[in-house]
C-alpha positions in Angstrom: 7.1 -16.6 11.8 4.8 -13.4 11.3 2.0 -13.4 9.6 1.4 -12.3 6.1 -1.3 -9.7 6.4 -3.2 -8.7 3.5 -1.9 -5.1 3.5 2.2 -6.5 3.6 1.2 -8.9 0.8 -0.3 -6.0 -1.0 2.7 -4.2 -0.6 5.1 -6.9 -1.5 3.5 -7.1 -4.6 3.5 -3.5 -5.4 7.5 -3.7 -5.0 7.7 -6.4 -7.0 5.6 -4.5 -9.8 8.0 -1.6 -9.3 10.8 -3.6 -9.8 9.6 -5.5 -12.9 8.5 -2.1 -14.3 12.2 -0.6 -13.4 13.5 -3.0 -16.4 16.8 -3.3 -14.4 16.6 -6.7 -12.9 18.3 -9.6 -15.0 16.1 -11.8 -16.7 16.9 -15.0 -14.1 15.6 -12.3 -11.1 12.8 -11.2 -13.2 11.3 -14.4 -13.4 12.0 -15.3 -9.7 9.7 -12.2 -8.9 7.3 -13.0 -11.4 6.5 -15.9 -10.2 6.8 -14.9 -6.5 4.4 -11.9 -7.7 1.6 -14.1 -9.4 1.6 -16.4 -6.1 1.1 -13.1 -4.0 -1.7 -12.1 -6.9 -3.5 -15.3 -6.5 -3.6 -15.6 -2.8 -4.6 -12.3 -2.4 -7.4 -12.3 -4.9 -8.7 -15.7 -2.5 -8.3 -13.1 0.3 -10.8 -11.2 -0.9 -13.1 -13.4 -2.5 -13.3 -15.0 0.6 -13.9 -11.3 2.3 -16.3 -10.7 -0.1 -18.7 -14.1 1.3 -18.3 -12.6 4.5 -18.7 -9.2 4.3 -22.5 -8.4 4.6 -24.7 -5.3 4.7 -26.9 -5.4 7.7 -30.1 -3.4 6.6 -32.9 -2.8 8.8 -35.7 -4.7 7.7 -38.7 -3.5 10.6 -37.7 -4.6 14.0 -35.3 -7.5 12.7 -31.7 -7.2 10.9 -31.7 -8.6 7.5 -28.1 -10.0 6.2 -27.5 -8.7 2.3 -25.2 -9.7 0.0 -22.2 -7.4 0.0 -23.3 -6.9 -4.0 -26.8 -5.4 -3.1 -27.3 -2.1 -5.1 -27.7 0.9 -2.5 -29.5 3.3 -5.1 -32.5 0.8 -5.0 -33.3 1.2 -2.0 -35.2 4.7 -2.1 -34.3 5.8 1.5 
């Protein structure tokens, strides 16, 4: 079994958007990749929510590294 990786899942969903959009799938396949597209969408979107609790700024702070929360604003700093 390989592994989905966020970048196949990504592009998974981006076919099934292209197909959707194409407006030449039956109804009854439609729905199939609806549905198979909102599953990709949500698990994704946990993907990077939990990226986003582990992605972390390190910002030198004197002679020790300070973790910052990926949401810090950069422009306050004034360096």
């Amino acid at each position: 079994m390989t592994k989905k990786t966020f970048e196949t899942q990504l592009a998974r969903l981006e076919e099934i958007v292209a197909a959707l959009e194409a407006e030449q799938t039956d109804l009854d396949a439609s729905v199939k990749l609806f549905e198979e597209g909102l599953t990709l969408s949500r698990e994704l979107s946990k993907k990077l929510e939990d990226i986003k609790f582990k992605v972390s700024a390190l910002k030198r702070k004197g002679e020790e590294l300070a973790l910052e929360p990926f949401e810090a604003k950069e422009a306050d700093d004034g360096e």
